[in-house]
C-alpha positions, 0 to 999 in steps of 0.5 A: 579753216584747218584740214582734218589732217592738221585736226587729227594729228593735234588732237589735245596737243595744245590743251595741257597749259600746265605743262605743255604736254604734246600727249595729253595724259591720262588721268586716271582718277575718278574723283577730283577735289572741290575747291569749295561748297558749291565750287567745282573744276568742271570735274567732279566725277569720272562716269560724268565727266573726265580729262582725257575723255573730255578730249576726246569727246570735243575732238570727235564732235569738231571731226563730225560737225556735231555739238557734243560727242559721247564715248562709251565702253563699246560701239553697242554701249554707244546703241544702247545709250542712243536707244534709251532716248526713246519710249515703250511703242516707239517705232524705228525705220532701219537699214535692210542689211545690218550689223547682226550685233544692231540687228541683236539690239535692237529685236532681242533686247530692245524688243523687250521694252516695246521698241519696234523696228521695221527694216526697209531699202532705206534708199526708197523713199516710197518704201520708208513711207510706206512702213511709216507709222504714227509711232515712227521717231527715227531712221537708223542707217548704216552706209554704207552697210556691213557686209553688203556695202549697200549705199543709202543717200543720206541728205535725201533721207534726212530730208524726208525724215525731217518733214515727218518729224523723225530723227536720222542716226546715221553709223559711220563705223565704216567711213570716218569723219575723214571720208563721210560726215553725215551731220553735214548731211542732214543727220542729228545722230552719228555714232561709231564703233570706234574699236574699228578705224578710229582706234585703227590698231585692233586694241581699245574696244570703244563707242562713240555718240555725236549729236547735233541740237542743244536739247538733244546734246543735253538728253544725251548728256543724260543718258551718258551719265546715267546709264554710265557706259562711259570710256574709261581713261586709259581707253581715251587715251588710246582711242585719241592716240589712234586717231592721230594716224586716221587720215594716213590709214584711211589713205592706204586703207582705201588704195588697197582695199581698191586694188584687191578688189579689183584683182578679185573682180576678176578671179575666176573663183569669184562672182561677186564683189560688193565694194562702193569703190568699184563703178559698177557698184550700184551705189557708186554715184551716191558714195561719191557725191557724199563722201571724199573716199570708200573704206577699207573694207568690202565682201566678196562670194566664192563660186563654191561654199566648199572653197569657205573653210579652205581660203580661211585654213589657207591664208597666212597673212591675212588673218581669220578674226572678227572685227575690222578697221584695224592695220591688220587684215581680217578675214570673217564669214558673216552668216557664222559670226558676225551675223549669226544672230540673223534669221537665216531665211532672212541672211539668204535673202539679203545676199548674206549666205554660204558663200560671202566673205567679209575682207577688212584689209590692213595697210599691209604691203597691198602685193603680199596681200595679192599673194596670200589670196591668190595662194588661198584661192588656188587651193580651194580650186585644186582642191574642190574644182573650179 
């Protein structure tokens, strides 16, 4: 069987017949002719259906192990089409530490429309069970989670799920089919803010679904087509493009993201770094027994809350932006961005408070990256105390 490497770097190499194109075009039409009535070229309209989407589509869902692949116009786009499977009174069991743009979703939006959601330690079976109700249909899991880096193992809660007749949607933002493919595990949905590590370059804004069983592939099919948040062609294009390189930039990804966070595990500045790769994680044995590697991204807290708005102001190389999973390192401060939308009393309890940092690291250079941190950190010290 060939490598996912080999899969990546080919993806639509070898589907333009007409004239061997290495890069598939983009076909930018919305509308294409009907050879006759009743005839079609298995295209008729763009929202349903489109080339260079079609690519990418059947290339995402071979990476993830599913049956059919959905891209849409956002990573929310992707949620809102997933959510849309479901009912007025359904129940959803989710992740404790979640995306605050998912946690938005689904409590002001969804919540609208008679969804409910309980958010439970996903890796407690007794605690799923426990918030377990007769309008329960699915677990909603990221892992691992965004900021906290809480690891949920996913074969087990499948499992479980399965038994009780509940789908497992599982957000593999973080992971990438290179490192983790949850529907290997278990899961029937995977979905992906695929403006993150798949696009890999900070420039296409982009979702994708992948499922797993005729009948659900065939709803979602559906629903894709109907609510019509679909991928246009030229963001297909890039998206497909970036994940030629997925396989090297995850390498570097993960060796630097490693590096620093062990060089901050032992700065005197910091209390705390949560990172899967590091062996006192306490998700640590899980993510190796699921996946093939860790992310490039981790969080960190600083001793002080003063020393916030000096590592931002301080850092040169390392930019202070929202999003992650680009080439480009990002810095961002969840409980004013990212994850603002969360009730603080509930962020403070998570972990998620005044003095964590979120770190998407790029593929730069891992020593000047050091560098920057360390000057940034040393200002904040000489400036508020140690």
């Amino acid at each position: 069987m060939m490598k996912i490497e080999s899969k990546l770097a080919q993806i639509g190499s070898t589907a333009d017949t007409v004239t061997g194109a290495v890069s598939f075009p983009i076909y930018q039409a919305t509308a294409f002719r009907h050879p006759a009535l009743g005839e079609s070229t298995g295209f008729d309209y763009a929202r349903t259906k489109s080339p260079t989407r079609s690519i990418l589509e059947q290339a995402v869902a071979e990476l993830e192990g599913g049956d059919a692949a959905f891209a849409c116009s956002s990573g929310m786009a992707a949620l809102q089409t997933i959510f849309s499977y479901f009912s007025s009174g359904d129940h959803f069991l989710v992740s404790l530490d979640l995306y605050g743009g998912t946690y938005r979703l689904l409590t002001q939006v969804m919540g609208k429309f008679g969804i409910t959601v309980s958010f439970v330690d996903t890796n407690e079976i007794d605690e799923l069970q426990s918030h377990l109700t007769p309008q329960t249909k699915a677990v909603l899991i990221e892992s691992p989670t965004n900021p906290l880096m809480m690891v949920t193992d996913i074969a087990k809660v499948a499992s479980w799920a399965k038994k009780h007749n509940l789908l497992t949607i599982v957000d593999n933002t973080l992971l990438t089919p290179f490192f983790q493919r949850p529907i290997e595990l278990g899961a029937d949905i995977v979905t992906h803010s695929a403006s993150k590590y798949l696009g890999g370059h900070n420039d296409v804004l982009a979702g994708l679904i992948i499922t797993k069983g005729e009948q659900l592939s065939a709803e979602m099919a559906f629903l894709h087509n109907s609510i019509g948040a679909v991928l246009g062609a030229q963001d297909s294009f890039l998206l497909a493009r970036g994940m030629k390189t997925l396989a090297l930039r995850m390498e570097r990804h993960q060796y630097n993201a490693t590096k620093i966070a062990l060089f901050l595990k032992e700065h005197p500045a910091i209390t705390d770094v949560y990172y899967p790769a590091l062996e006192d994680h306490p998700g640590y044995d899980i993510q190796c027994q699921q996946s093939s590697g860790n992310t490039g991204i981790f969080s960190f807290k600083v001793k002080k809350s003063e020393y916030v708005p000096i590592i931002l102001k301080s850092i040169k190389l390392i930019a202070f932006a929202e999003s992650l999973g680009g080439v480009e390192s990002l810095m961002t401060y969840p409980a004013v961005q990212t994850h603002a939308d969360i009730p603080a009393e509930i962020r403070n309890q998570l972990g998620v408070d005044d003095r964590l940092l979120r770190y998407s690291v790029g593929i730069e250079h891992v020593d000047d990256l050091i560098a920057d941190l360390s000057q940034a950190l040393d200002i904040a010290v000489a400036t508020c105390g140690a």
